[in-house]
PDB file of N, CA, C and O in Angstrom:
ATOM      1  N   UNK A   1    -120.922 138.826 -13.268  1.00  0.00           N
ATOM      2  CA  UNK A   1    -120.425 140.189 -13.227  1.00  0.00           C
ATOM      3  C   UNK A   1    -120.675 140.858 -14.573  1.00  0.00           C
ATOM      4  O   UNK A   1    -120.490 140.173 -15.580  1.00  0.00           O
ATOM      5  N   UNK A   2    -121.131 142.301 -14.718  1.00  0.00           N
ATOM      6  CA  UNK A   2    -121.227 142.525 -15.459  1.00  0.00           C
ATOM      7  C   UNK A   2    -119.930 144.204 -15.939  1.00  0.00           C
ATOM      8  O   UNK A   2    -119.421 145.006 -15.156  1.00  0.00           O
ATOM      9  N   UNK A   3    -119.845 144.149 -17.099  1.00  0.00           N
ATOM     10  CA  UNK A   3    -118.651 145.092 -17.213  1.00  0.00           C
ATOM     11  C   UNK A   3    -119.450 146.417 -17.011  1.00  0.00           C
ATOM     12  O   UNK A   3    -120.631 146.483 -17.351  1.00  0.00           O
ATOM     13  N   UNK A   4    -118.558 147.837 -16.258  1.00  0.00           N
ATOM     14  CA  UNK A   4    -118.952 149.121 -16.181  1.00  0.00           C
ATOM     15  C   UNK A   4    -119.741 149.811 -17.595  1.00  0.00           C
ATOM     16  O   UNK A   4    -120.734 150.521 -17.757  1.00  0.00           O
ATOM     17  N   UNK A   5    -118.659 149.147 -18.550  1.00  0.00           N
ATOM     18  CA  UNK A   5    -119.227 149.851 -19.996  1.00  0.00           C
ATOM     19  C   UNK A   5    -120.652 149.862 -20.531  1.00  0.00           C
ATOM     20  O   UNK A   5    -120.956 150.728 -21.351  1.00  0.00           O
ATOM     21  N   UNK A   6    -121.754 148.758 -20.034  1.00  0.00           N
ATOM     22  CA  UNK A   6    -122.774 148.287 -20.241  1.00  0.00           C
ATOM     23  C   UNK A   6    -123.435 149.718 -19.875  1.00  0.00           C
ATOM     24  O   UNK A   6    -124.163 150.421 -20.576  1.00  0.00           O
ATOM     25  N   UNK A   7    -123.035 149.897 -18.776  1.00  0.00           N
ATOM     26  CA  UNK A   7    -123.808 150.843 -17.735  1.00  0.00           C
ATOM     27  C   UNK A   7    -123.654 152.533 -18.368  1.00  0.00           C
ATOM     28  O   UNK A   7    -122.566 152.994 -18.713  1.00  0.00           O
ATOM     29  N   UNK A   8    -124.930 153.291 -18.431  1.00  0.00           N
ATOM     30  CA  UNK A   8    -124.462 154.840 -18.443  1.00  0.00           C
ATOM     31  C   UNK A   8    -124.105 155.164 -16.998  1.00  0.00           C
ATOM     32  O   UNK A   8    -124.402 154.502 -16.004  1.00  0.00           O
ATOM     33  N   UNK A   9    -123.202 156.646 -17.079  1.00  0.00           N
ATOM     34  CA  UNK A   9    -122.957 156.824 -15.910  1.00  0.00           C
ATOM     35  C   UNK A   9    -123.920 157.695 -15.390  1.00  0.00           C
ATOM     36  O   UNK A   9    -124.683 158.346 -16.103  1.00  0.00           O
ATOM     37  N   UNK A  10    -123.904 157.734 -13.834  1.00  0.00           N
ATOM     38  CA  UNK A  10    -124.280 158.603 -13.273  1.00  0.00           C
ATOM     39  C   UNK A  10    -125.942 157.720 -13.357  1.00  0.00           C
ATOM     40  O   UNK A  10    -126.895 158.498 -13.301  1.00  0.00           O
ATOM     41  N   UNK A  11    -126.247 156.447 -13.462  1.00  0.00           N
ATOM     42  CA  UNK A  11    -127.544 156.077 -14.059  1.00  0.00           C
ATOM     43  C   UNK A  11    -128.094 155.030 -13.063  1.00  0.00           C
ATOM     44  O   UNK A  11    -128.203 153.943 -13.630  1.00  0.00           O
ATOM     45  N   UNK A  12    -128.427 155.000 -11.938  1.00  0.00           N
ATOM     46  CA  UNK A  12    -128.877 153.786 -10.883  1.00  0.00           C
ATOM     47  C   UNK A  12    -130.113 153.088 -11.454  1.00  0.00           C
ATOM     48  O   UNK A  12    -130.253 151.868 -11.366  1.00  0.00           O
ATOM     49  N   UNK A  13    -131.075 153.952 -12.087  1.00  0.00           N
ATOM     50  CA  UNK A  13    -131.756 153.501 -13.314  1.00  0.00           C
ATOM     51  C   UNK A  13    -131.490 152.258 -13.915  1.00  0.00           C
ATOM     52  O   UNK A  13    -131.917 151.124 -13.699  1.00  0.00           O
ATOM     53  N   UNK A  14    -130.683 152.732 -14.726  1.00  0.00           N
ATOM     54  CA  UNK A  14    -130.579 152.400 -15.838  1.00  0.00           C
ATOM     55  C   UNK A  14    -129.655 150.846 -15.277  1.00  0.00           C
ATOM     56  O   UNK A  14    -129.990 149.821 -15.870  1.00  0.00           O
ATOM     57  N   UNK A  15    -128.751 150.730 -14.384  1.00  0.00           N
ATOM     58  CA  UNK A  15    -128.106 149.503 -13.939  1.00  0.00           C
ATOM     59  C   UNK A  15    -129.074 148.968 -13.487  1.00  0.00           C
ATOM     60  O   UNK A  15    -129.348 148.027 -14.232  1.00  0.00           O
ATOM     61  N   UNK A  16    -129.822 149.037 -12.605  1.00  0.00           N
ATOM     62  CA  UNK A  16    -131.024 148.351 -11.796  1.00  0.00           C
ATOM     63  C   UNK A  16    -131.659 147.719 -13.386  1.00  0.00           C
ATOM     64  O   UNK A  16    -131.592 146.504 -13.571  1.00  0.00           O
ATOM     65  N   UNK A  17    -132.244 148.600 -14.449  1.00  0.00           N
ATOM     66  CA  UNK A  17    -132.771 147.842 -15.075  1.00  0.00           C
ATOM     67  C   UNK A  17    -132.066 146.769 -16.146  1.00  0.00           C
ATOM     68  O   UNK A  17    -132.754 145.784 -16.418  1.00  0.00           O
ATOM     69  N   UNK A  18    -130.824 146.869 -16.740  1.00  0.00           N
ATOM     70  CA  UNK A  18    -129.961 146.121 -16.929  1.00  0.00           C
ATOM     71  C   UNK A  18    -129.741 144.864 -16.642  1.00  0.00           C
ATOM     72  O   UNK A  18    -129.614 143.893 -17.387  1.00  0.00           O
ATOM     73  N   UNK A  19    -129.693 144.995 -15.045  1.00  0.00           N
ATOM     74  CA  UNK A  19    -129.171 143.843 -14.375  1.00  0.00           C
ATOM     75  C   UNK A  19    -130.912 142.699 -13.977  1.00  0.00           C
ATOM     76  O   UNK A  19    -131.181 141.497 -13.961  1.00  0.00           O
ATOM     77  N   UNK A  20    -131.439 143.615 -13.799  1.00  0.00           N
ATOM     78  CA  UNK A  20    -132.685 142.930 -13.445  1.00  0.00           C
ATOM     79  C   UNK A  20    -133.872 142.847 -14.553  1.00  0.00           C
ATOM     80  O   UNK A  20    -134.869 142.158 -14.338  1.00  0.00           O
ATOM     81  N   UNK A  21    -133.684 143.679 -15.893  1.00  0.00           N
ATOM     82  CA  UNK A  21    -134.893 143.823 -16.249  1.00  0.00           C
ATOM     83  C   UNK A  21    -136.083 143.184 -16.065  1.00  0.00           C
ATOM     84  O   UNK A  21    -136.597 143.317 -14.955  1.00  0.00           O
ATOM     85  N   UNK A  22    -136.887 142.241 -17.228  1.00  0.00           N
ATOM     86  CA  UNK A  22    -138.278 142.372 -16.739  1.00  0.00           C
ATOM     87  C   UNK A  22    -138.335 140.920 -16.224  1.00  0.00           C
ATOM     88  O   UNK A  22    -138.999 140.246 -17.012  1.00  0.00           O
ATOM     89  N   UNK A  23    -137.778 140.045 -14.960  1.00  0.00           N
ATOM     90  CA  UNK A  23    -137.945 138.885 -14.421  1.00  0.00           C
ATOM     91  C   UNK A  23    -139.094 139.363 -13.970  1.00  0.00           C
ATOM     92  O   UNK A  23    -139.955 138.483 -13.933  1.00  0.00           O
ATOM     93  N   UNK A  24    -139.456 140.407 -13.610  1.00  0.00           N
ATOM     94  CA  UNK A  24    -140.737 140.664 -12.472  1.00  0.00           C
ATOM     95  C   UNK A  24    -142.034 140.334 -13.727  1.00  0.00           C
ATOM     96  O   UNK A  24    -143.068 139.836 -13.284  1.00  0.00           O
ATOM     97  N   UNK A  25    -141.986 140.512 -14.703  1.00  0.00           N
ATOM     98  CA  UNK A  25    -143.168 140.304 -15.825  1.00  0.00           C
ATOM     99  C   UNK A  25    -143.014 138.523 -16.309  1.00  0.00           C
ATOM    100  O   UNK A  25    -143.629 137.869 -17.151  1.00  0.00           O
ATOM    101  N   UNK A  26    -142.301 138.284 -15.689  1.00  0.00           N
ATOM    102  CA  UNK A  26    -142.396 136.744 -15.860  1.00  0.00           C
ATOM    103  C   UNK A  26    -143.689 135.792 -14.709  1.00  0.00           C
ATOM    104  O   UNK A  26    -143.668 135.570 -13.498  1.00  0.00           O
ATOM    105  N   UNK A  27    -144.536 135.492 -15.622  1.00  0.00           N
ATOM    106  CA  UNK A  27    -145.940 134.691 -14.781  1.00  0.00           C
ATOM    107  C   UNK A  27    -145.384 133.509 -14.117  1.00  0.00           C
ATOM    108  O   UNK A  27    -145.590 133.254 -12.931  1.00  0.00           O
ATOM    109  N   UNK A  28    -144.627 132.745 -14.963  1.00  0.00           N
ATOM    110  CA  UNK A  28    -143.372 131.735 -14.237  1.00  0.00           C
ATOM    111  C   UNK A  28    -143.247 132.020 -12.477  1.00  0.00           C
ATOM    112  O   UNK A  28    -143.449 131.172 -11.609  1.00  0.00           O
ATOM    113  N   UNK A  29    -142.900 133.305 -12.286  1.00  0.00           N
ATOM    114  CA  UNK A  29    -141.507 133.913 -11.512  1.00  0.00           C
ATOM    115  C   UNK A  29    -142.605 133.886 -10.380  1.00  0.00           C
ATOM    116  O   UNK A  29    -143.732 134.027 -10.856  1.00  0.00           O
ATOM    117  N   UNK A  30    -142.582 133.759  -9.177  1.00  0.00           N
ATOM    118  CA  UNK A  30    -143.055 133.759  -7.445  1.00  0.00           C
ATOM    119  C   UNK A  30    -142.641 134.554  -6.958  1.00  0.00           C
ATOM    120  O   UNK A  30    -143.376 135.423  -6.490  1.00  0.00           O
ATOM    121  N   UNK A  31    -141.577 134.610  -6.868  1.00  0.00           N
ATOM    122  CA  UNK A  31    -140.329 135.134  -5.548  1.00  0.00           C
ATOM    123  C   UNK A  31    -139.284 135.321  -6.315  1.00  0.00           C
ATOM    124  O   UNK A  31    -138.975 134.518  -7.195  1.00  0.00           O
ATOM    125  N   UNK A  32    -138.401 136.776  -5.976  1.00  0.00           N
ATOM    126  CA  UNK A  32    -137.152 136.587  -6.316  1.00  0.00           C
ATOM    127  C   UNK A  32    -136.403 137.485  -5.388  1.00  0.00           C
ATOM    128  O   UNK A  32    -136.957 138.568  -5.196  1.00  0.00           O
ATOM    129  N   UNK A  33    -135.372 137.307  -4.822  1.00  0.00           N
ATOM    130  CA  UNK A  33    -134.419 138.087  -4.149  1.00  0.00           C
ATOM    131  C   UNK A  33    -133.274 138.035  -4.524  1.00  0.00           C
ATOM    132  O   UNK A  33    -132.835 136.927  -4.832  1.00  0.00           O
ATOM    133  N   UNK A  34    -132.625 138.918  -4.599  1.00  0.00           N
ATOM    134  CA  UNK A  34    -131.226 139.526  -4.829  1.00  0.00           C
ATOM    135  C   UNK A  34    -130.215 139.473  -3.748  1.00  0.00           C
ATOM    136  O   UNK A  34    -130.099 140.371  -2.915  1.00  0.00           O
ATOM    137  N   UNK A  35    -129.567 138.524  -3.773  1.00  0.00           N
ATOM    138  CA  UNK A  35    -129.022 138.539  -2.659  1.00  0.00           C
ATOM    139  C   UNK A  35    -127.559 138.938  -2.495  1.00  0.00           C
ATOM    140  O   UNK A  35    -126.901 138.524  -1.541  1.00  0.00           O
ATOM    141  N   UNK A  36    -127.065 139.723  -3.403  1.00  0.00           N
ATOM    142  CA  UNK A  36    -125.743 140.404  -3.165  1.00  0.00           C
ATOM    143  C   UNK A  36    -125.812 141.571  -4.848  1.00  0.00           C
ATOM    144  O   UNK A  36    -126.335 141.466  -5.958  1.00  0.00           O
ATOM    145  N   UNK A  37    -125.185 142.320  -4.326  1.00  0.00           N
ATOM    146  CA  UNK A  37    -124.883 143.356  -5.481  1.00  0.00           C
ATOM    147  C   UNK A  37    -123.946 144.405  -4.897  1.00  0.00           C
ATOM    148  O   UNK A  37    -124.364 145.250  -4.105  1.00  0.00           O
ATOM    149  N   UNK A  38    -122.537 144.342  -5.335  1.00  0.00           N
ATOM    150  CA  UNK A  38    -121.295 144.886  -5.425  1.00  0.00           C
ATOM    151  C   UNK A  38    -121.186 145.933  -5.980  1.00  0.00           C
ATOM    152  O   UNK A  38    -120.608 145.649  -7.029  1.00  0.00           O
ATOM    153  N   UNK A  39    -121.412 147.246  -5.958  1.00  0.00           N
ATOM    154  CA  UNK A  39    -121.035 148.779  -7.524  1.00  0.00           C
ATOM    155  C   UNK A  39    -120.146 148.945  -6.915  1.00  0.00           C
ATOM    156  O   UNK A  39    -119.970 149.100  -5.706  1.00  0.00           O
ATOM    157  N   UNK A  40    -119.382 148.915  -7.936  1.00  0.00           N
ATOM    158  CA  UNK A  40    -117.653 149.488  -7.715  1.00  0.00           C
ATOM    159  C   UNK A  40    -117.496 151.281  -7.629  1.00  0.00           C
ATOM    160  O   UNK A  40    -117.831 152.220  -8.350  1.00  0.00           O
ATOM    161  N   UNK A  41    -116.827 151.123  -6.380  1.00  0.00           N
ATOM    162  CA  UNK A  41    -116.094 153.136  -6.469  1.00  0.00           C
ATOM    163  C   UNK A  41    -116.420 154.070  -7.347  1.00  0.00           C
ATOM    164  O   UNK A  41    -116.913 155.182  -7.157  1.00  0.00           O
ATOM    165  N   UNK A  42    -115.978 153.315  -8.723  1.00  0.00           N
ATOM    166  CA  UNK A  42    -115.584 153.992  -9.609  1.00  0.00           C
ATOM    167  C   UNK A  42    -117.207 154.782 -10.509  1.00  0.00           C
ATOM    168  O   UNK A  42    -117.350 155.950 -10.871  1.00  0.00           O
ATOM    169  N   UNK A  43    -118.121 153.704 -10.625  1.00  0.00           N
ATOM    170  CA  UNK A  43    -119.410 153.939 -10.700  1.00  0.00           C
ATOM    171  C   UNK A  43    -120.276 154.776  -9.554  1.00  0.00           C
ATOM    172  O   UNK A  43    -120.946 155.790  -9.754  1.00  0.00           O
ATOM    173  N   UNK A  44    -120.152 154.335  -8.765  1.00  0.00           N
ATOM    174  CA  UNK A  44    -120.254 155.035  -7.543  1.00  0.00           C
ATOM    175  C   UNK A  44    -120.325 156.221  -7.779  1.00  0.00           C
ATOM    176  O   UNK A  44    -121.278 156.697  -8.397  1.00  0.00           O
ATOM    177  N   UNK A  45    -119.345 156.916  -7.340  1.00  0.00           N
ATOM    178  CA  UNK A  45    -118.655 158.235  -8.077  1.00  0.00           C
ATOM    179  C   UNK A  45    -118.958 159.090  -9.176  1.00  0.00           C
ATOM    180  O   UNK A  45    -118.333 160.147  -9.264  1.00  0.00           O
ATOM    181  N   UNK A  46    -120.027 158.729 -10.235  1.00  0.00           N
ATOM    182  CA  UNK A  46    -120.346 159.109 -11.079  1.00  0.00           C
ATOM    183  C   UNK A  46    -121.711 159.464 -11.175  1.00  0.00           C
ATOM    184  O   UNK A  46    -122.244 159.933 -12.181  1.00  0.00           O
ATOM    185  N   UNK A  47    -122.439 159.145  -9.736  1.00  0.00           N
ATOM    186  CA  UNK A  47    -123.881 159.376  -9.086  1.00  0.00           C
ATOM    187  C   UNK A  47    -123.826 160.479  -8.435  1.00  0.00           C
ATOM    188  O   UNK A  47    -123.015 160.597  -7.516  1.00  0.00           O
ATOM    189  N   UNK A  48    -124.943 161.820  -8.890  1.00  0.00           N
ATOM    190  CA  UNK A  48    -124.303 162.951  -8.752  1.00  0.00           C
ATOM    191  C   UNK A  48    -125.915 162.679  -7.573  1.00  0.00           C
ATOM    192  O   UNK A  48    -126.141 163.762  -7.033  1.00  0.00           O
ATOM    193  N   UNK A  49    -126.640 161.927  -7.253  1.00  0.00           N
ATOM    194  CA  UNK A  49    -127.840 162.143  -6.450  1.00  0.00           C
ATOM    195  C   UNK A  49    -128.876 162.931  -6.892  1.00  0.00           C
ATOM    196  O   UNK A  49    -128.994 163.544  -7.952  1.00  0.00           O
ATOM    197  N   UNK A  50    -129.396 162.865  -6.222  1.00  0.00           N
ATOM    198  CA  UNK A  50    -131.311 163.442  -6.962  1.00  0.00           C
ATOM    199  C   UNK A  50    -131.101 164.934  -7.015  1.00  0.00           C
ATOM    200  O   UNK A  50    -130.620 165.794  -6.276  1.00  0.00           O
ATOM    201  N   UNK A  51    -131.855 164.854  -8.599  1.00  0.00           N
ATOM    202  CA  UNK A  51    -131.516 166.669  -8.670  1.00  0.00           C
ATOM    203  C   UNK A  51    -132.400 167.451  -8.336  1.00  0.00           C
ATOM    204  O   UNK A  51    -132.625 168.454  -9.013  1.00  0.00           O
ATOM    205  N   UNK A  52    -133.185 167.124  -7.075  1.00  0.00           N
ATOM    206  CA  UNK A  52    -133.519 168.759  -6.319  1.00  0.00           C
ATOM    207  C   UNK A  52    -133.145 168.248  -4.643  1.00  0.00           C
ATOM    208  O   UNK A  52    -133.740 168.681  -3.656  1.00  0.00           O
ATOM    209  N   UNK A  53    -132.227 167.417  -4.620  1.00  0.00           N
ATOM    210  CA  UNK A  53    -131.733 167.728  -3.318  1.00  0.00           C
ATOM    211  C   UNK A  53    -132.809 166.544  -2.703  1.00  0.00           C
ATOM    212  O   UNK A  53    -133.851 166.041  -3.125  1.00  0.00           O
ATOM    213  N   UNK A  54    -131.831 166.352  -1.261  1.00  0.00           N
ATOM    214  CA  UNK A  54    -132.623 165.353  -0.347  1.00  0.00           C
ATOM    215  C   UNK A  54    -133.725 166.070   0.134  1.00  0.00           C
ATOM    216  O   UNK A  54    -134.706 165.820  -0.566  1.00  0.00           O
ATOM    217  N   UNK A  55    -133.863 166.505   0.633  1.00  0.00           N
ATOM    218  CA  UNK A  55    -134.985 167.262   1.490  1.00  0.00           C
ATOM    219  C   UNK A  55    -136.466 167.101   0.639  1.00  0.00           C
ATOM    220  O   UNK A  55    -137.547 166.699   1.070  1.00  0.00           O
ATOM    221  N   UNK A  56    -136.150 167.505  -0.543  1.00  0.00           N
ATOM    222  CA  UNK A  56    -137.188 167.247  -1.851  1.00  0.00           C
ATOM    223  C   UNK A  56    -137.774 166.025  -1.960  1.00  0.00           C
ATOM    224  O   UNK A  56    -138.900 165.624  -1.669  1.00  0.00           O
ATOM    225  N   UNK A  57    -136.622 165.398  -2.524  1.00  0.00           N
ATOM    226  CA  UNK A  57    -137.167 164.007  -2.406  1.00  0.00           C
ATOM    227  C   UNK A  57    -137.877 163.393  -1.260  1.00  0.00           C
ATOM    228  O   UNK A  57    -138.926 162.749  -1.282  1.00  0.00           O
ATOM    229  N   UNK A  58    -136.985 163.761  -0.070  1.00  0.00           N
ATOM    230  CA  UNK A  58    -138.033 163.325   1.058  1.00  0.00           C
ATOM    231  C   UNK A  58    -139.294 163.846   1.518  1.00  0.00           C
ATOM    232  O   UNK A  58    -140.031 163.149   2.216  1.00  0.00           O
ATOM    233  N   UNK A  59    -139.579 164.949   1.199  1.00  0.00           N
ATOM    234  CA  UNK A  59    -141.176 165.602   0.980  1.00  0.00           C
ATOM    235  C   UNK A  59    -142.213 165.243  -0.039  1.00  0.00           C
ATOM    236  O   UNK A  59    -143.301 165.819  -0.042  1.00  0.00           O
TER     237      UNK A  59
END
């Protein structure tokens, strides 16, 4: 588990890279899956969504 404070808010970014950074640049590494990830409410909540709107993004 990692504490909220690590994290900026409002940042899915920035946790994704945190929590995962660069295993994927590891020559080692094959396969990796993630097989659970919990964001609490409170973080949650602080994700204001893509700033020009869904519709945008989905075009």
């Amino acid at each position: 588990a990692y504490p909220l404070d690590l994290f900026e808010e409002g940042s899915v970014t920035n946790m994704f890279t945190s929590i995962v950074g660069n295993v994927f640049g590891f020559k080692a590494l094959r396969a990796l899956r993630l097989e659970d990830l919990r964001i609490p409410v409170a973080y949650v909540k602080t994700f204001q969504g893509p700033p020009h709107g869904i519709q945008v993004e989905r075009d």
